[in-house]
The first five atom37 places (N, CA, C, CB, O) and aatype in JSON, in Angstrom:
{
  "aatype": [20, 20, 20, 20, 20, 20, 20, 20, 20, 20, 20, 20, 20, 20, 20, 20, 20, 20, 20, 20, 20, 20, 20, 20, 20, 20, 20, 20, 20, 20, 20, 20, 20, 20, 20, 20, 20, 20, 20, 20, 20, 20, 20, 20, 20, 20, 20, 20, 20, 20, 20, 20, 20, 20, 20, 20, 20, 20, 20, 20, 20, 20, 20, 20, 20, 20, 20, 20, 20, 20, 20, 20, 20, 20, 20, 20, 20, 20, 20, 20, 20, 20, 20, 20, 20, 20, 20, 20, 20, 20, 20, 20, 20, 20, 20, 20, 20, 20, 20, 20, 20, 20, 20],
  "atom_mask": [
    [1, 1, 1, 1, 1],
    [1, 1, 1, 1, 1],
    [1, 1, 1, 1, 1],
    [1, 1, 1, 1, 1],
    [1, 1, 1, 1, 1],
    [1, 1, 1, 1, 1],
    [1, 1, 1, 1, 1],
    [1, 1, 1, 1, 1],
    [1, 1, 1, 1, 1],
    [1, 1, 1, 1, 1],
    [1, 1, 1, 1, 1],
    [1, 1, 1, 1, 1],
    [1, 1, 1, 1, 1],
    [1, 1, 1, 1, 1],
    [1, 1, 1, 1, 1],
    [1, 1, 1, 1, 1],
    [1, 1, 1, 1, 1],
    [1, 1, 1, 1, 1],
    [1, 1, 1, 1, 1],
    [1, 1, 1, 1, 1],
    [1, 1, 1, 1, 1],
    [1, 1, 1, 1, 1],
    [1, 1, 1, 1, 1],
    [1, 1, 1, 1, 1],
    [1, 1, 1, 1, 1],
    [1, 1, 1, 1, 1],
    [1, 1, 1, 1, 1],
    [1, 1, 1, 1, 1],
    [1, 1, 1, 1, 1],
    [1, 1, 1, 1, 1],
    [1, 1, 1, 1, 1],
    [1, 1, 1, 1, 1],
    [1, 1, 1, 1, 1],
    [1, 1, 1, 1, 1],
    [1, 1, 1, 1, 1],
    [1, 1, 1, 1, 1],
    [1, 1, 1, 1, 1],
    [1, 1, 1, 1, 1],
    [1, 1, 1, 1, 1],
    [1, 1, 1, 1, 1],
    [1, 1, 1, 1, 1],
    [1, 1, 1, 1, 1],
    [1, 1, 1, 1, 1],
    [1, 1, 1, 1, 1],
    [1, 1, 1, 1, 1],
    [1, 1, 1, 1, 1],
    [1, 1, 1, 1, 1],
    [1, 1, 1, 1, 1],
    [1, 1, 1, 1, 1],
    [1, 1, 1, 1, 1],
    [1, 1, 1, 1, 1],
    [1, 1, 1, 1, 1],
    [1, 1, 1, 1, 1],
    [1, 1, 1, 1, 1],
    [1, 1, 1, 1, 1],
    [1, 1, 1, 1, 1],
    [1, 1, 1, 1, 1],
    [1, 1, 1, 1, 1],
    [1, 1, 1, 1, 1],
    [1, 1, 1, 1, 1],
    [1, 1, 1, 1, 1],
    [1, 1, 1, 1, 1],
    [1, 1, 1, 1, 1],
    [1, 1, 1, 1, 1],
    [1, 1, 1, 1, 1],
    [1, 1, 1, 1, 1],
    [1, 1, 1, 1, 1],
    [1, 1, 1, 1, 1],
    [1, 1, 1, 1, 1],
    [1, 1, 1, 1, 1],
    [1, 1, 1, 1, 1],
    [1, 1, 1, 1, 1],
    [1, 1, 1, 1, 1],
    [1, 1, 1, 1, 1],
    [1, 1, 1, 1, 1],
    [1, 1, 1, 1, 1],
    [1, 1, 1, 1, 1],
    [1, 1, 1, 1, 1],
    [1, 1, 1, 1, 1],
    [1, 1, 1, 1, 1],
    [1, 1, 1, 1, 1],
    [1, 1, 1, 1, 1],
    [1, 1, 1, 1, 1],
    [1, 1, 1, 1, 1],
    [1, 1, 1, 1, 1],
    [1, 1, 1, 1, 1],
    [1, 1, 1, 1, 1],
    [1, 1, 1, 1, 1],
    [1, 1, 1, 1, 1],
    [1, 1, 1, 1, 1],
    [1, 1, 1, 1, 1],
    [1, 1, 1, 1, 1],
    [1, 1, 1, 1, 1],
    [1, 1, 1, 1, 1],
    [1, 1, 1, 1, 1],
    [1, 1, 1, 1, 1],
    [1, 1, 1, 1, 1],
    [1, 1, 1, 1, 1],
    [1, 1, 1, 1, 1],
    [1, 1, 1, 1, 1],
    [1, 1, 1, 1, 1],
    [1, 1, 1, 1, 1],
    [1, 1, 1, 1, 1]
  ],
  "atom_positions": [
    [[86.77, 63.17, 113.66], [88.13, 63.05, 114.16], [89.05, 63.84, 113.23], [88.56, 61.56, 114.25], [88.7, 63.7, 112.06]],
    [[90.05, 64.58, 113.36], [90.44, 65.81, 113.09], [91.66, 64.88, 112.79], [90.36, 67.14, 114.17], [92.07, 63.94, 113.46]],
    [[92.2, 65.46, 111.41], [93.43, 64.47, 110.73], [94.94, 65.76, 110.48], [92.66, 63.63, 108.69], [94.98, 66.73, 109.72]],
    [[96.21, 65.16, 111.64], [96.67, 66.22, 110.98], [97.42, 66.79, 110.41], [96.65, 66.66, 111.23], [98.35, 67.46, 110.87]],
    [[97.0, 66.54, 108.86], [97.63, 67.32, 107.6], [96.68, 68.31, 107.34], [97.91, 66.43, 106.23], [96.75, 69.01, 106.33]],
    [[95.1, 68.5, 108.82], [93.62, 69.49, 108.67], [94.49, 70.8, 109.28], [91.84, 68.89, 109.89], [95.31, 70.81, 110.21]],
    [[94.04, 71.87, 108.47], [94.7, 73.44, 109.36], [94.38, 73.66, 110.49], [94.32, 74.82, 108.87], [93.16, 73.5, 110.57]],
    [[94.85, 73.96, 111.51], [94.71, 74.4, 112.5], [94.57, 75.88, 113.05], [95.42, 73.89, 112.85], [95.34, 76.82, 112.8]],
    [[93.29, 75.9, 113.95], [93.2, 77.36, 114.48], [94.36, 78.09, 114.88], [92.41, 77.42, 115.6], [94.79, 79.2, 114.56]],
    [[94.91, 76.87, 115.95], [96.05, 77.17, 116.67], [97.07, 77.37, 116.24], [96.31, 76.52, 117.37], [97.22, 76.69, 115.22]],
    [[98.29, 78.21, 116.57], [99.36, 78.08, 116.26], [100.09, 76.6, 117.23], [99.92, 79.55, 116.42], [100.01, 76.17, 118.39]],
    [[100.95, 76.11, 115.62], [101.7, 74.73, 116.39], [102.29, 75.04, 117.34], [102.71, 73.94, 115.72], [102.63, 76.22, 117.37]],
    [[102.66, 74.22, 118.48], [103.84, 73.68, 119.46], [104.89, 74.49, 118.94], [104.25, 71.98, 119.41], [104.81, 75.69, 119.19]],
    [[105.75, 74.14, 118.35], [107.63, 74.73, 117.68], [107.3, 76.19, 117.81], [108.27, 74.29, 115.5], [108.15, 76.85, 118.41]],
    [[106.17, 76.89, 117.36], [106.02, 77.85, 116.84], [107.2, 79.22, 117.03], [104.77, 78.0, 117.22], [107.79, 80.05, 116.35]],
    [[107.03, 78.73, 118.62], [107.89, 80.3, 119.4], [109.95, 79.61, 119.39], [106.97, 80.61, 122.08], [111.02, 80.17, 119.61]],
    [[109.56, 78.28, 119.02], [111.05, 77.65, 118.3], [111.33, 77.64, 116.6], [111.11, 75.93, 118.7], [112.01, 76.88, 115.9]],
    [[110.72, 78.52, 116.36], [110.51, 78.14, 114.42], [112.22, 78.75, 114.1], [108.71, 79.57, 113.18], [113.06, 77.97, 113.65]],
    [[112.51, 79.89, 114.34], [113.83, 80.23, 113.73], [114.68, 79.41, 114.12], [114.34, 81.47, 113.97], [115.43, 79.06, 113.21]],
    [[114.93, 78.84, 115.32], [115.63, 77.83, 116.38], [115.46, 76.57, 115.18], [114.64, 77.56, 118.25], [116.49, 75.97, 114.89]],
    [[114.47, 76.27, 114.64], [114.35, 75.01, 114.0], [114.8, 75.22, 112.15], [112.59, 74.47, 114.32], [115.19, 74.4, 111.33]],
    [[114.64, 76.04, 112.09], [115.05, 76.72, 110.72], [116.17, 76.79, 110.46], [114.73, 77.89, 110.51], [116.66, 76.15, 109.53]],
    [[116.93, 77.7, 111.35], [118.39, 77.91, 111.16], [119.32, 75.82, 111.39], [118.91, 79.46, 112.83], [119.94, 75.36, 110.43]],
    [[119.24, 75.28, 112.25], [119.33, 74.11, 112.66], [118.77, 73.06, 111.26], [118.48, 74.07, 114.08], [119.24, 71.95, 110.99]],
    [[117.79, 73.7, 110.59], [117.65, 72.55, 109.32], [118.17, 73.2, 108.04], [115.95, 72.03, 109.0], [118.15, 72.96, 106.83]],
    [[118.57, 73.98, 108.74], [120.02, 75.32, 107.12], [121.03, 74.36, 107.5], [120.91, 77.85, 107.59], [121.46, 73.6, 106.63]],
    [[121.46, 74.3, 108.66], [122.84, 73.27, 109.1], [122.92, 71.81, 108.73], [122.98, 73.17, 110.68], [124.0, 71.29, 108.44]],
    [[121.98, 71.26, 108.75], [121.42, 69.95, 108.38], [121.53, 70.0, 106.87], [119.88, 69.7, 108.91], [122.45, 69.34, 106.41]],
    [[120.83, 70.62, 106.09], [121.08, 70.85, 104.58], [122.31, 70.75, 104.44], [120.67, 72.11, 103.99], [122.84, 69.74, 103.96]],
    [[123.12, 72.06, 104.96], [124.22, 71.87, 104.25], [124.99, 71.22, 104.51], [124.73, 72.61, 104.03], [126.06, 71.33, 103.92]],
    [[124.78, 70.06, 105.7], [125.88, 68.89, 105.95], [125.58, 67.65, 105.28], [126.04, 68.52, 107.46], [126.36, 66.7, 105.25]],
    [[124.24, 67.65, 104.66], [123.81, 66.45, 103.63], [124.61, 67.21, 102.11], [121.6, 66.21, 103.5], [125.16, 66.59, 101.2]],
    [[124.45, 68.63, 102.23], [125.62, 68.71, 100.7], [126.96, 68.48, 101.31], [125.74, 70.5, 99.74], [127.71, 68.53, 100.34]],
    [[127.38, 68.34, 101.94], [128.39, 68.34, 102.06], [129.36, 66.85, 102.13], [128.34, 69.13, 102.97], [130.57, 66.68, 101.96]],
    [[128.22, 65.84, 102.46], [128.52, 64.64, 102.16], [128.17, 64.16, 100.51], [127.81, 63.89, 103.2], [128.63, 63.16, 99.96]],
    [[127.41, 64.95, 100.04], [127.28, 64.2, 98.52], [128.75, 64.98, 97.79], [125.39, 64.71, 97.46], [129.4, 64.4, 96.92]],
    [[129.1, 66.25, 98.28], [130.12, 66.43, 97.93], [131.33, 65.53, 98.26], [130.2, 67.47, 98.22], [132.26, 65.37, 97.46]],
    [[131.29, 65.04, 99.28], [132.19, 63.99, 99.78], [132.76, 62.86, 99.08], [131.64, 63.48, 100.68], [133.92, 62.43, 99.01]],
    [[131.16, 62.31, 98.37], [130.93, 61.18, 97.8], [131.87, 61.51, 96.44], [129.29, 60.86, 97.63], [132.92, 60.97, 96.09]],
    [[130.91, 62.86, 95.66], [131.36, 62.88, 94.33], [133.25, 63.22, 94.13], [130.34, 64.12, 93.62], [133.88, 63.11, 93.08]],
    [[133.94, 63.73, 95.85], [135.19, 63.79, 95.44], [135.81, 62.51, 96.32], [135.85, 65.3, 95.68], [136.88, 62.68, 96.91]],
    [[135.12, 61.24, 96.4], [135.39, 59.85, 96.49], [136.31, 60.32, 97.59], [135.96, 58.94, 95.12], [137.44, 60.73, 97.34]],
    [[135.86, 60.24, 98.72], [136.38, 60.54, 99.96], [136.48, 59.23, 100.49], [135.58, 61.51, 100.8], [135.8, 58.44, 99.84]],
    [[137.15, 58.66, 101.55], [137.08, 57.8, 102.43], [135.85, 57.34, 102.92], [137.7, 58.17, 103.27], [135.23, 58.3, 103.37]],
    [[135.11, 56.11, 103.05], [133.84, 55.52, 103.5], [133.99, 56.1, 104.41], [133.5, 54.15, 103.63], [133.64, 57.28, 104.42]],
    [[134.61, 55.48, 105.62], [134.58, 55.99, 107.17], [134.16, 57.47, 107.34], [136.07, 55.85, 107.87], [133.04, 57.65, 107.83]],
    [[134.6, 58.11, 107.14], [134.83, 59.62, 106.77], [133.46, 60.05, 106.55], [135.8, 59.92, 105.43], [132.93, 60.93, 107.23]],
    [[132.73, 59.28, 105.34], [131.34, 59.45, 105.16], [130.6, 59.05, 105.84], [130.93, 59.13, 104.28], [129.74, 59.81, 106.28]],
    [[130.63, 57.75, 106.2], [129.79, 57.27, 107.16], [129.74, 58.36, 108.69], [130.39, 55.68, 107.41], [128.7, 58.7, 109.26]],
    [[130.93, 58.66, 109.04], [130.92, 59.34, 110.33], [129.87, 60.92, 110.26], [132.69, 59.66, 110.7], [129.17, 61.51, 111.07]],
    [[130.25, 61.13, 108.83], [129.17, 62.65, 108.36], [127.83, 62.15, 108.56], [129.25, 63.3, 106.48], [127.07, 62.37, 109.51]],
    [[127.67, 61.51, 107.63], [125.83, 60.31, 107.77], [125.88, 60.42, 109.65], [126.08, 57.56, 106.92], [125.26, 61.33, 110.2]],
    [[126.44, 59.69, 110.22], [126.14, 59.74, 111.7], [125.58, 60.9, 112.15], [127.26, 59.55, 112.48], [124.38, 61.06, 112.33]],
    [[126.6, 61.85, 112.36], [126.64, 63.4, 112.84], [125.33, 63.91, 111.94], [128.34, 64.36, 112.41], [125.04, 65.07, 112.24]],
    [[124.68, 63.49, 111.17], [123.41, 64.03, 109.95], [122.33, 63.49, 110.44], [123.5, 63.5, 108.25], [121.28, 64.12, 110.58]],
    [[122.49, 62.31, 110.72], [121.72, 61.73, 111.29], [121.53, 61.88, 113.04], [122.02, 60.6, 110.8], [120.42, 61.72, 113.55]],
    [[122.25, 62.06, 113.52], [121.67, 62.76, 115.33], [121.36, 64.19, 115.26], [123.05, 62.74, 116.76], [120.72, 64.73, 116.16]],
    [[121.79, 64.85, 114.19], [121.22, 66.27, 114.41], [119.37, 66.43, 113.56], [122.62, 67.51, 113.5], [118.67, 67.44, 113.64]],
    [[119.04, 65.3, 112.92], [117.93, 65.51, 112.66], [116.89, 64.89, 113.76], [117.81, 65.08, 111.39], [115.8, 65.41, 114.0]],
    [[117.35, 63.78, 114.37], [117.25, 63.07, 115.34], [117.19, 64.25, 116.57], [118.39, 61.99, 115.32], [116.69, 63.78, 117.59]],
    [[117.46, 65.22, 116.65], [117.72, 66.45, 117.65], [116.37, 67.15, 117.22], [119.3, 67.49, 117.39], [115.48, 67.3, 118.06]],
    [[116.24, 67.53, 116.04], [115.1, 68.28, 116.01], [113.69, 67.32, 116.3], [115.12, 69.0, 114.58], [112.82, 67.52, 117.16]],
    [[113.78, 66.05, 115.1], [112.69, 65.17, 115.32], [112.36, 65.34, 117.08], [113.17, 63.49, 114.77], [111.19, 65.6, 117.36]],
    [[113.42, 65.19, 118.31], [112.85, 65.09, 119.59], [112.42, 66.34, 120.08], [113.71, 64.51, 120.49], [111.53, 66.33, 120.94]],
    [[113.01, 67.66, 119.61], [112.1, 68.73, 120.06], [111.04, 69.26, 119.09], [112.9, 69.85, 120.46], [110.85, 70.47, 119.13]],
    [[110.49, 68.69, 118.42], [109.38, 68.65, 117.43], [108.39, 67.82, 118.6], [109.8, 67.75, 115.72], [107.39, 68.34, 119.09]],
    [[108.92, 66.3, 118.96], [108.0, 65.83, 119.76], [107.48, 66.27, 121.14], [108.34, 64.82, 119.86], [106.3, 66.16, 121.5]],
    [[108.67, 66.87, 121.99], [108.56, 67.15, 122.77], [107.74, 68.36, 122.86], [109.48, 67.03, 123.11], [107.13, 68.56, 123.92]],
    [[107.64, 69.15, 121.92], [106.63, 70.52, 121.48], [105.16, 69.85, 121.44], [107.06, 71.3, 119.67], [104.3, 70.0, 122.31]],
    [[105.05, 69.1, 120.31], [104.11, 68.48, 120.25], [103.29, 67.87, 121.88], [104.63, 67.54, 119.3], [102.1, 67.95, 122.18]],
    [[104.14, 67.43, 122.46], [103.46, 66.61, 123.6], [103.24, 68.02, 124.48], [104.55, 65.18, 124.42], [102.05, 68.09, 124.76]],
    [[103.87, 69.0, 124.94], [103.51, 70.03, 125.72], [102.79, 70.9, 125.15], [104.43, 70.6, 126.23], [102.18, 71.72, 125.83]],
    [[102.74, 70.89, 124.02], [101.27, 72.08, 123.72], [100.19, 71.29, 122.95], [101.69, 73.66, 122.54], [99.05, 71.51, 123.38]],
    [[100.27, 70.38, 121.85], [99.24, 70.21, 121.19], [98.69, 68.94, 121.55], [99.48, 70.38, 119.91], [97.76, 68.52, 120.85]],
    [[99.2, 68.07, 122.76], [98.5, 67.05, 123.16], [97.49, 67.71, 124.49], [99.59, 65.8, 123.54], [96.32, 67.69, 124.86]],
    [[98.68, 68.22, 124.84], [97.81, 69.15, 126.49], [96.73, 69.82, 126.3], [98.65, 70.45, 127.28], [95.63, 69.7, 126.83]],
    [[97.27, 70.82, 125.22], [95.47, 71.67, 124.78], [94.39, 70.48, 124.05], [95.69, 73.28, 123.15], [93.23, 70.84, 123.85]],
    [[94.76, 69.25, 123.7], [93.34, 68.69, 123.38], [92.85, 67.73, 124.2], [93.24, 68.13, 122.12], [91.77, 67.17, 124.01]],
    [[93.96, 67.41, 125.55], [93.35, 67.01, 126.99], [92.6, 67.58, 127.36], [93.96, 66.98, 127.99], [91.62, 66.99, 127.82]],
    [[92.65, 69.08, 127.36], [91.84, 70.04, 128.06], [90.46, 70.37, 127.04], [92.85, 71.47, 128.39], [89.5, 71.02, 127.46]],
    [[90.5, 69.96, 126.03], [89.39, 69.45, 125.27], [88.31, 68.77, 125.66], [89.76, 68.8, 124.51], [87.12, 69.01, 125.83]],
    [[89.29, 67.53, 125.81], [87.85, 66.42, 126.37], [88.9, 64.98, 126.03], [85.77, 66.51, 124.99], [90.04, 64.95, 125.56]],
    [[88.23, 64.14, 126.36], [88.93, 62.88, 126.14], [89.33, 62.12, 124.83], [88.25, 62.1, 126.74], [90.38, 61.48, 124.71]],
    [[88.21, 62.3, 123.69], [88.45, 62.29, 122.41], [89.24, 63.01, 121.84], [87.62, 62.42, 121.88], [89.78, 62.25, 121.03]],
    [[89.76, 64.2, 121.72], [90.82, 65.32, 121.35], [92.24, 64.33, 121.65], [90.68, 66.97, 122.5], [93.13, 63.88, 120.93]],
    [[91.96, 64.28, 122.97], [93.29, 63.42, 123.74], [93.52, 62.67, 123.04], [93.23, 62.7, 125.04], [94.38, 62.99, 122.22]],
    [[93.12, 61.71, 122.95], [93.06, 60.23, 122.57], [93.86, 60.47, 121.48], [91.6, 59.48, 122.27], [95.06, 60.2, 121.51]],
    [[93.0, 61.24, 119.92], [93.64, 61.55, 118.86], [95.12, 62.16, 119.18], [92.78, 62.43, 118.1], [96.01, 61.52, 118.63]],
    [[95.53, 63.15, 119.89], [96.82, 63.68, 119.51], [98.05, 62.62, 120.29], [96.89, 65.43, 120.05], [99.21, 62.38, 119.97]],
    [[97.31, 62.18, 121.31], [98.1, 60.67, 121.95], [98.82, 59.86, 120.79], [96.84, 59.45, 122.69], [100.0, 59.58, 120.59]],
    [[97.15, 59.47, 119.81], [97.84, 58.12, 118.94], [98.7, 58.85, 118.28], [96.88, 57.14, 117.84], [99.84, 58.39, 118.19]],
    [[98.35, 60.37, 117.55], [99.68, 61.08, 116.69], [100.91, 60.62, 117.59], [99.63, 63.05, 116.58], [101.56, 59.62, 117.25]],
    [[101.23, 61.34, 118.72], [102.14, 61.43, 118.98], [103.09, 59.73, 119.46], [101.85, 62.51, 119.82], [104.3, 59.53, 119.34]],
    [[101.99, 58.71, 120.0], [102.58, 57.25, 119.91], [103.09, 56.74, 118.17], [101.19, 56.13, 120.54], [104.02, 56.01, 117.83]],
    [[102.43, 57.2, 117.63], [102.58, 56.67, 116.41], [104.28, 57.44, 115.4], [100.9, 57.07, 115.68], [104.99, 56.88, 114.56]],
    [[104.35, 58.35, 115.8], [105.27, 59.18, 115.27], [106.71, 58.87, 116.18], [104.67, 60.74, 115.32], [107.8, 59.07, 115.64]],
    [[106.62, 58.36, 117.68], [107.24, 57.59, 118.17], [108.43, 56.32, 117.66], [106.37, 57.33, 118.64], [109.64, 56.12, 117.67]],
    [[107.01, 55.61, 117.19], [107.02, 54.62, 116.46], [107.76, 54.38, 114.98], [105.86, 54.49, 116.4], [108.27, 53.43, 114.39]],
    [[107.56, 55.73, 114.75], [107.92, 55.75, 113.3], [109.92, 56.04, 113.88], [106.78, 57.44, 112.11], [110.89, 55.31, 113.67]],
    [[109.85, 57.22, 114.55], [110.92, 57.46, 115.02], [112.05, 56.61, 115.88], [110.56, 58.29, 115.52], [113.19, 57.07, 115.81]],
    [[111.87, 55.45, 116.64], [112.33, 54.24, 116.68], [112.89, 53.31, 116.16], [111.9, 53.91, 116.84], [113.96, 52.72, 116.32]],
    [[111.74, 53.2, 115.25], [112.24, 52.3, 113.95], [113.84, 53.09, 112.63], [110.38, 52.19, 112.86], [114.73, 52.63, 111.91]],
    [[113.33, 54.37, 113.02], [113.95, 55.03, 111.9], [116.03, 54.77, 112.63], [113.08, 57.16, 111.76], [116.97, 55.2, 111.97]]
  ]
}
């Protein structure tokens, strides 16, 4: 059973989205500096908290087209595998769900 932090032949899901996801986690960076800057010039809670929000749905944006990549290419090509392939990129992808829910 194939674990995966194992390299892959394939190129990932995002792949043909990588700059799309890159540039989008440059934006993300610099809106997490931009709240510690916030912090260190003792800005208004609210103010911060509302940055944290807006930081938090835009990672929340990628996390769902990360999954949604995931489920259209790297669950589909290991359906077309066989049923064991499936199974594995299923539980990845239920499980990462899961994680993402909770989060």
């Amino acid at each position: 059973m194939p674990h995966s932090s194992e390299p892959s032949t394939q190129p990932h899901g995002y792949i043909s989205d990588k700059d799309q996801y890159l540039k989008r986690m440059g934006r993300i960076e610099g809106q997490a500096r931009g709240i510690s800057k916030m912090i260190d010039d003792e800005k208004y809670c609210i103010d911060i908290l509302t940055q944290i929000s807006a930081l938090t749905s835009a990672l929340q944006v990628v996390a769902l087209g990360l999954l949604e990549d995931h489920l259209t290419h790297c669950v589909l090509d290991a359906a077309k595998l066989g049923e064991d392939e499936a199974a594995v990129k299923i539980k990845e992808a239920s499980d990462a769900i899961r994680r993402l829910v909770r989060s």
